[in-house]
C-alpha positions as CSV (number, residue, x, y, z in Angstrom):
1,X,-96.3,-38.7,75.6
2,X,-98.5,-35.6,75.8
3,X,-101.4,-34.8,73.7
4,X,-99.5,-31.7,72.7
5,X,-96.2,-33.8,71.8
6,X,-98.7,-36.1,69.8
7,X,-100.6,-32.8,67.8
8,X,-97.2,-31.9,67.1
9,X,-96.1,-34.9,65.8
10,X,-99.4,-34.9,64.0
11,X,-98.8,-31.8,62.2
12,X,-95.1,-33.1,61.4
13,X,-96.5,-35.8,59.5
14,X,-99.1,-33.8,57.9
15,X,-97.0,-31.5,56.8
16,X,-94.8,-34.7,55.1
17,X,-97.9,-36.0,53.5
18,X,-97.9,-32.2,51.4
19,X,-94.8,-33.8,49.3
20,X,-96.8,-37.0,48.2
21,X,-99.9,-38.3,50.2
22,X,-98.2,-41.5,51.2
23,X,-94.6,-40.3,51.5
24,X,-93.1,-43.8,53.1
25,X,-92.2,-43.1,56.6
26,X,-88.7,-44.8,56.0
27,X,-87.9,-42.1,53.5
28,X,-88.9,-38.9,56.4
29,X,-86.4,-40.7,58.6
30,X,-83.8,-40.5,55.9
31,X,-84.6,-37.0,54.9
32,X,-84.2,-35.7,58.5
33,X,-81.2,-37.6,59.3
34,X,-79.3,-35.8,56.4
35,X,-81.2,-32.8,57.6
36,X,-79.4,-33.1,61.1
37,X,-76.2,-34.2,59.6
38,X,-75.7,-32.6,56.3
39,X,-72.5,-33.3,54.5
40,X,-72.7,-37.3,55.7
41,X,-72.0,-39.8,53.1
42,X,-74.7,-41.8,52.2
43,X,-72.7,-44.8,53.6
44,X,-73.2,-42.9,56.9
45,X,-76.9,-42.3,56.7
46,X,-77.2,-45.9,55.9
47,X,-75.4,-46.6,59.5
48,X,-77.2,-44.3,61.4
49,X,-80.5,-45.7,60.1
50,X,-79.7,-49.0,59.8
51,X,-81.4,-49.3,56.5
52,X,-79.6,-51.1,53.9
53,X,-77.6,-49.7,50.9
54,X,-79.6,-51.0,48.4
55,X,-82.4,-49.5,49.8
56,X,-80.5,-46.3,50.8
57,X,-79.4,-46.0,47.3
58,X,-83.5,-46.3,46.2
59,X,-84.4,-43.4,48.8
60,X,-81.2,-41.0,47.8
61,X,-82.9,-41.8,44.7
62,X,-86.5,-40.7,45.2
63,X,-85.5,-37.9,47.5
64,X,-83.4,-36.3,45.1
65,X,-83.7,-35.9,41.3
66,X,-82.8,-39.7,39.9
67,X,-85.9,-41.2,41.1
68,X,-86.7,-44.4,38.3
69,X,-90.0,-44.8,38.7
70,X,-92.2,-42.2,39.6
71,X,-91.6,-38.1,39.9
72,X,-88.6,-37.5,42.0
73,X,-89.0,-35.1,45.5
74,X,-86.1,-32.6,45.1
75,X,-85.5,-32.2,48.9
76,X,-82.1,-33.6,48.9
77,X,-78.7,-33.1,47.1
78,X,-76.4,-35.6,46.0
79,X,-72.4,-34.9,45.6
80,X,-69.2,-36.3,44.9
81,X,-67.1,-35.7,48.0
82,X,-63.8,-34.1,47.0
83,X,-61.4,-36.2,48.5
84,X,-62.8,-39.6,47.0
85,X,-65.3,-39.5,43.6
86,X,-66.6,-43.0,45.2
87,X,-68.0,-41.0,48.6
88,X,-71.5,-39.3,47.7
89,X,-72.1,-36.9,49.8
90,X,-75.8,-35.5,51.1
91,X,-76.9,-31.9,51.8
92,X,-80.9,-30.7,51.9
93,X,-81.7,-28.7,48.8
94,X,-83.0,-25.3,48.3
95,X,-86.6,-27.1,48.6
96,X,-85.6,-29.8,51.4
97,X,-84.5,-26.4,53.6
98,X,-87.8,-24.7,53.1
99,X,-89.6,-28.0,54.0
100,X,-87.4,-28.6,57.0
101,X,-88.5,-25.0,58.1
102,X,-92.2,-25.5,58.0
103,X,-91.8,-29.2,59.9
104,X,-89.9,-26.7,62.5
105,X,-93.2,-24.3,62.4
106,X,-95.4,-27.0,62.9
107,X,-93.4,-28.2,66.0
């Protein structure tokens, strides 16, 4: 990899570190999956990252607004899917689009 690719990887990460100094790495893959597939059931997400639901349920968690322990992020929206109450749904929120655009910036 290129020491450009890595300084923009760099700033990436920095720019992740703005929403809480030691934002788990686990929960940036999360967040950027949904951001590349918005709409995806979080039974999806948990496929395509091959994290566990328990887990995935803990991150939706913390990277919406149910968060149990500790202050919740706000970048992501959770909904009932329309077709079947049991489907949740994930789309970026007002706040996880404007964060998405600044990781875009600093690549």
């Amino acid at each position: 990899m290129s020491i450009k690719k890595l300084n923009q990887l760099q700033k990436v990460l920095n720019e992740l570190t703005t929403i809480d100094a030691e934002f788990p790495l686990q929960w940036a893959i999360v967040f950027l999956r949904i951001a590349q597939d918005e709409g995806a059931s979080l039974k999806d997400i948990a496929d395509q990252t091959g994290i566990s639901m328990s887990v995935m349920s803990r991150t939706i968690g913390a990277l919406s607004n149910y968060r149990r322990m500790g202050k919740p992020y706000g970048i992501v929206t959770v909904k009932m899917a329309k077709d079947d109450r049991r489907r949740k749904e994930l789309f970026l929120s007002a706040k996880g689009k404007r964060l998405i655009e600044k990781l875009q910036k600093a690549m």
